[in-house]
C-alpha positions in Angstrom: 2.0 13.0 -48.9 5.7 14.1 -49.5 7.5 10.3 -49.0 9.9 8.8 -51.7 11.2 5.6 -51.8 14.8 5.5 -53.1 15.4 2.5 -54.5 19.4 1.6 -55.6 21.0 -2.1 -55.8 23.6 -1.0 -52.6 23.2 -0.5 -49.2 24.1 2.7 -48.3 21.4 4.1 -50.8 18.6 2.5 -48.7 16.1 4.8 -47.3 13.1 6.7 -47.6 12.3 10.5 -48.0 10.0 12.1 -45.2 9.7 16.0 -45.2 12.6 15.9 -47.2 15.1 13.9 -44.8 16.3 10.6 -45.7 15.9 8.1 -43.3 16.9 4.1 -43.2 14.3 1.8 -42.2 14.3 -1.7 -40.2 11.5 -3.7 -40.2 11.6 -6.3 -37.6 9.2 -8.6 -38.5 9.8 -10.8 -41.5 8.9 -14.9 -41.9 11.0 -17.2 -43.7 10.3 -20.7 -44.4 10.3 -24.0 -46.5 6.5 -25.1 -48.2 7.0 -28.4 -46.9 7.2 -27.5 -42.8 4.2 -25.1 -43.1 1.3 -26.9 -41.8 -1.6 -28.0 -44.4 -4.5 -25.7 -43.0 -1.8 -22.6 -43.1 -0.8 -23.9 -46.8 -4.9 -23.4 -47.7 -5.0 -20.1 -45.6 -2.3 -18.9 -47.8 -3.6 -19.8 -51.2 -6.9 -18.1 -50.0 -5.7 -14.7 -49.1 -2.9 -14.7 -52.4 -4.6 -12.4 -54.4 -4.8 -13.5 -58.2 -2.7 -14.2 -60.2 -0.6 -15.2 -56.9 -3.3 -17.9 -55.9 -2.6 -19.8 -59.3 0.7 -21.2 -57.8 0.8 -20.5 -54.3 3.7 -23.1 -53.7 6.1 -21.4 -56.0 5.2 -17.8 -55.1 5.5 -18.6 -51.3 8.9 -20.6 -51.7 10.2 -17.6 -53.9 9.0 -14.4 -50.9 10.1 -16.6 -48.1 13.0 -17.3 -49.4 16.6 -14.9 -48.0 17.0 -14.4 -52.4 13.3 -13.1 -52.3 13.1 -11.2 -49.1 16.1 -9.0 -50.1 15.0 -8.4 -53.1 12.0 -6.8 -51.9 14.0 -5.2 -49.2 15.9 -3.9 -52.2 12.1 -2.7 -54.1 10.8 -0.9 -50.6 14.3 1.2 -49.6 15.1 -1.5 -46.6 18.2 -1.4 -45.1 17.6 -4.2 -42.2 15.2 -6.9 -41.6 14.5 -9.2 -39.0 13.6 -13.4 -39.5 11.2 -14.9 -37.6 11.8 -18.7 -36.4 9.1 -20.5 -35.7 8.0 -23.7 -33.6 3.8 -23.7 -34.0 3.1 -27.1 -35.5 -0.3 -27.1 -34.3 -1.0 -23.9 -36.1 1.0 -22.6 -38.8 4.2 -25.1 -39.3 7.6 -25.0 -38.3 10.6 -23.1 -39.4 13.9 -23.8 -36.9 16.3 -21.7 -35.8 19.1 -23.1 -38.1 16.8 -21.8 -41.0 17.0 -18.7 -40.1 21.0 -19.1 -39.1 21.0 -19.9 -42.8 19.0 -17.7 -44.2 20.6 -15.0 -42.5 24.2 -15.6 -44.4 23.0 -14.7 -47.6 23.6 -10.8 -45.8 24.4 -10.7 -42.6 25.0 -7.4 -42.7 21.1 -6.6 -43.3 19.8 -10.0 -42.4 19.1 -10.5 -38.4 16.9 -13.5 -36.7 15.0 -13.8 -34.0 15.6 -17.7 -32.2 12.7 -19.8 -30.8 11.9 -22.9 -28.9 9.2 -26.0 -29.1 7.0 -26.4 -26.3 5.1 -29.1 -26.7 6.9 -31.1 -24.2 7.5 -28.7 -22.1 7.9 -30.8 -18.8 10.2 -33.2 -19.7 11.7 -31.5 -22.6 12.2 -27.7 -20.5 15.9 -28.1 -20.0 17.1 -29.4 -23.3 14.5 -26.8 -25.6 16.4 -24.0 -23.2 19.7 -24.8 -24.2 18.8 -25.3 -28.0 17.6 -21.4 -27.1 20.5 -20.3 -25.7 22.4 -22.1 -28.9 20.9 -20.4 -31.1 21.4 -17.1 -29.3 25.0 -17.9 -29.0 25.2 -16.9 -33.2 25.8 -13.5 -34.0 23.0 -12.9 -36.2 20.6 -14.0 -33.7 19.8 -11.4 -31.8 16.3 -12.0 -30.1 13.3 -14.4 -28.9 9.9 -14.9 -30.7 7.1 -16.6 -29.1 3.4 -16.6 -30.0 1.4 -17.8 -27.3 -2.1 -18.7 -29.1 0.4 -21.1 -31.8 2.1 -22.5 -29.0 -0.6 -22.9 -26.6 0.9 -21.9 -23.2 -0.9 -19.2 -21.1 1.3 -15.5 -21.0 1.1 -15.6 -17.1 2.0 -19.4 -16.6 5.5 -19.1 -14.7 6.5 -22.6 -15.8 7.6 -21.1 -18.8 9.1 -17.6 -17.2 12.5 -19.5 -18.0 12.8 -18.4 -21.4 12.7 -15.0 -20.3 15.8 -15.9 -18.1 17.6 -17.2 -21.2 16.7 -13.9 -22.9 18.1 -11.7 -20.6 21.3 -13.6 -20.2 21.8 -13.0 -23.9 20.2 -9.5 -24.0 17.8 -10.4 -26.8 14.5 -8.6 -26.2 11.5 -11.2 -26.4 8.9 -10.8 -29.2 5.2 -12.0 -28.6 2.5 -11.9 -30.1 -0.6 -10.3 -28.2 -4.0 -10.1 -29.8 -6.5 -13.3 -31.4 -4.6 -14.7 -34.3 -6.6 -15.4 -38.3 -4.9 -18.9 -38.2 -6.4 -22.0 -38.1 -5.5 -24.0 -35.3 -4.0 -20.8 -32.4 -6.0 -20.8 -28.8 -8.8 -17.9 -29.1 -8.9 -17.4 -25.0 -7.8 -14.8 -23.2 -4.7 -16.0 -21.1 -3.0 -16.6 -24.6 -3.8 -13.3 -26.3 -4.9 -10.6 -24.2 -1.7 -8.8 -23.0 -2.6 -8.1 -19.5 -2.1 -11.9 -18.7 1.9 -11.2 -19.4 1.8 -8.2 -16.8 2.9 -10.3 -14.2 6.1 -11.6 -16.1 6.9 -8.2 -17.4 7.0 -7.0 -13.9 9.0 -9.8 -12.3 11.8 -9.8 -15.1 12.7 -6.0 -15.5 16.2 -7.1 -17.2 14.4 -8.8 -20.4 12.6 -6.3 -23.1 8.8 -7.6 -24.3 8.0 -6.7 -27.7 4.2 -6.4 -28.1 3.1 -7.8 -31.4 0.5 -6.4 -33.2 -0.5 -4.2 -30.7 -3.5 -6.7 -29.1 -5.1 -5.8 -32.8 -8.1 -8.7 -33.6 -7.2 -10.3 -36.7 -10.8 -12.0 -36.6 -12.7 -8.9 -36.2 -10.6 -6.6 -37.9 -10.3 -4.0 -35.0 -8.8 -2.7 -32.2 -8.6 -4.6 -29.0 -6.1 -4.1 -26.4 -4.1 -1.1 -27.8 -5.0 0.7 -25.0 -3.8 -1.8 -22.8 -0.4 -2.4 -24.3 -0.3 1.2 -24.1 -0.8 0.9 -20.6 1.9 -1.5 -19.8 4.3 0.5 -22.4 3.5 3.6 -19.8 4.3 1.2 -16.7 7.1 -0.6 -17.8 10.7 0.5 -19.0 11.2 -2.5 -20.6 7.8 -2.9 -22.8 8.3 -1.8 -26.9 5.3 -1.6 -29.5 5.4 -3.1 -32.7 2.3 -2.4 -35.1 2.6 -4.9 -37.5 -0.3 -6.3 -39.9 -3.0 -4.3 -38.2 -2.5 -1.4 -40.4 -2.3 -4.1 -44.1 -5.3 -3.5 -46.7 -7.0 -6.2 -45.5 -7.2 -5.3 -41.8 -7.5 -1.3 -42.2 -9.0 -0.5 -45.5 -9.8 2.9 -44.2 -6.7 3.7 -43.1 -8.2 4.2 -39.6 -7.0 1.6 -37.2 -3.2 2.9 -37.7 -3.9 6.0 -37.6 -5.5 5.8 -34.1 -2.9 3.6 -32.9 0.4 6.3 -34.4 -1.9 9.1 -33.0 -2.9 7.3 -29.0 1.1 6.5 -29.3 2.0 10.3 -29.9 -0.4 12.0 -27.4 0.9 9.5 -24.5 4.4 10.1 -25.5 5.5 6.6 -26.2 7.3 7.6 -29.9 10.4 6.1 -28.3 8.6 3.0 -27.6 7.4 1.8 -30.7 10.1 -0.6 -33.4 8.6 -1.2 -36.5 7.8 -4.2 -38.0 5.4 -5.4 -41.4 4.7 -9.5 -41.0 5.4 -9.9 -44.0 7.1 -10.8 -46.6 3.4 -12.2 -47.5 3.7 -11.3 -51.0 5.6 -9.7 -54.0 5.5 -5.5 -52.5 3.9 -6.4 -49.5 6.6 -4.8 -47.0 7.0 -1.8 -49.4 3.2 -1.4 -49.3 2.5 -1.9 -45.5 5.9 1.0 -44.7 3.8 3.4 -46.8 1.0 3.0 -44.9 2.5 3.5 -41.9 4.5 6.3 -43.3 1.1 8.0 -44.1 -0.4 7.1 -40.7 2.7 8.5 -39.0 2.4 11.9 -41.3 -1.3 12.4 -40.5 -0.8 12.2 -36.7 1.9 14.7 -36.7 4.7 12.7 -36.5 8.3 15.0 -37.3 11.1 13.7 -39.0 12.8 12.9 -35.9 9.7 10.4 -34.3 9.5 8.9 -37.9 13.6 7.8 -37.7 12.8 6.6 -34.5 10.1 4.5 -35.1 11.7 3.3 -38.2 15.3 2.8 -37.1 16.4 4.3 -33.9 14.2 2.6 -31.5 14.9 -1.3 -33.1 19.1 0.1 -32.6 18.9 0.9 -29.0 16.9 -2.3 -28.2 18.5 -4.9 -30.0 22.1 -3.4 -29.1 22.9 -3.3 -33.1 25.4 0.3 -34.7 23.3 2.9 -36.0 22.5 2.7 -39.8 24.5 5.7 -41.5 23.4 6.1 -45.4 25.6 7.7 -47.7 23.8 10.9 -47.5 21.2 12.1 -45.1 19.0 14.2 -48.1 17.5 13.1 -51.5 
């Protein structure tokens, strides 16, 4: 398989090599985080999947990769030029890590660092109005410049229109909403179908045609380690202008050993002609080459199904420009 990674300590030498173009990469799917606000069952899920020697110290090793020093350092290792920072408000499930975090975090580079706001809805009927405008807040920075939500952590149904406001908020800001479809591996996230199968958020797709869904994961099933609802995000990517792919963790070592599950997902995305659909994005940072790891996976998915140079820079690049409004990466030379 003909890919490079170029690795340099500036920007502009970011990239990777496919068929001889270079092409910058985005990944749009990054955590960040403090130990301390990561909930205790997600502290022992961690130390379990750390491979050794990583699971010696899993404290230090996750402070260090969640950390802004960390992630652009292994933005630096894998050829990244932008990455994207997840907040987080799951307390039930995996922990908490607030949107001025991720303002913070951000600064270290603002230039290649980008976050994506959230809001806690525990509360949600006294505390709707108030968690909104802590949204809209956050929004208001420049380096924020989307919405995550994860339905099974936050345990609110995809098609319960109570919560159809924070799509409203989204659009006003045009910051596309990223959710995740598909059963999460994390202890304490709702296994039923009105929080993970995407076809429960057809209905708010439909009724808010100004705000862009980001489907997470592809409706991949982390606790059966196969495809679930690809087809049907798919589906609504085919229906709906403003429905984007993301194929994040499905494709890791863990989940496709094979290297089959990508491959069937980059090749069902090609044949239905959805190329300029799809943003990437890794879930990582996980652990030290992770994200470097999980691109060149993709990259080899991608080069089995065909993919040209052209569909690669969009999936890569392109596609996470024109959605979250943000100038074109230009590298300081377009050839190795």
């Amino acid at each position: 398989m003909t890919i490079v990674f170029l690795l340099a300590c500036t920007q502009p030498e970011m990239g990777i090599v496919y068929q001889n173009e270079r092409i910058p990469v985005t990944d749009m799917h990054l955590h960040t985080g403090e130990w301390e606000k990561i909930a205790s069952r997600s502290k022992n899920f961690f130390a379990e999947i750390f491979p050794f020697p990583f699971n010696l110290d899993p404290e230090s090793l996750t402070e260090q990769v969640l950390s802004a020093e960390g992630i652009l350092g292994e933005m630096d290792s894998g050829g990244f030029s932008r990455t994207f920072l997840f907040a987080v408000y799951a307390p039930r499930s995996v922990g908490v890590t607030t949107n001025e975090w991720v303002i913070e975090q951000t600064q270290s580079n603002p230039q290649r660092l980008f976050g994506l706001a959230s809001l806690a809805v525990e509360n949600w009927e006294e505390e709707e109005e108030a968690q909104l405008q802590k949204l809209a807040a956050a929004l208001e920075h420049p380096s924020m410049i989307g919405v995550k939500i994860a339905h099974p952590h936050q345990f609110f149904r995809m098609d319960d229109p109570a919560y159809y406001s924070i799509y409203n908020v989204a659009a006003q800001y045009d910051a596309p909403v990223y959710v995740h479809t598909g059963p999460s591996p994390f202890i304490g996230t709702s296994q039923e179908e009105p929080y993970i199968n995407p076809n429960y958020l057809e209905e708010a797709i439909s009724t808010h045609p100004e705000t862009e869904f980001i489907l997470g994961h592809l409706g991949f099933d982390f606790l059966n380690r196969q495809q679930k609802w690809l087809d049907d995000c798919l589906r609504l990517a085919n229906t709906y202008s403003n429905v984007w792919l993301e194929p994040s963790a499905l494709g890791s070592s863990t989940s496709d050993p094979d290297r089959v599950i990508l491959l069937e997902a980059y090749q069902k995305i090609k044949e239905q002609g959805l190329v300029d659909r799809v943003i990437y994005g890794s879930d990582g940072p996980q652990r030290p080459g992770f994200i470097a790891e999980y691109l060149e996976r993709n990259l080899y998915a991608m080069e089995q199904s065909g993919y040209t140079p052209a569909e690669v820079r969009q999936v890569l690049s392109e596609n996470a420009d024109r959605a979250f409004n943000l100038t074109p990466i230009v590298l300081s030379e377009e050839t190795p």
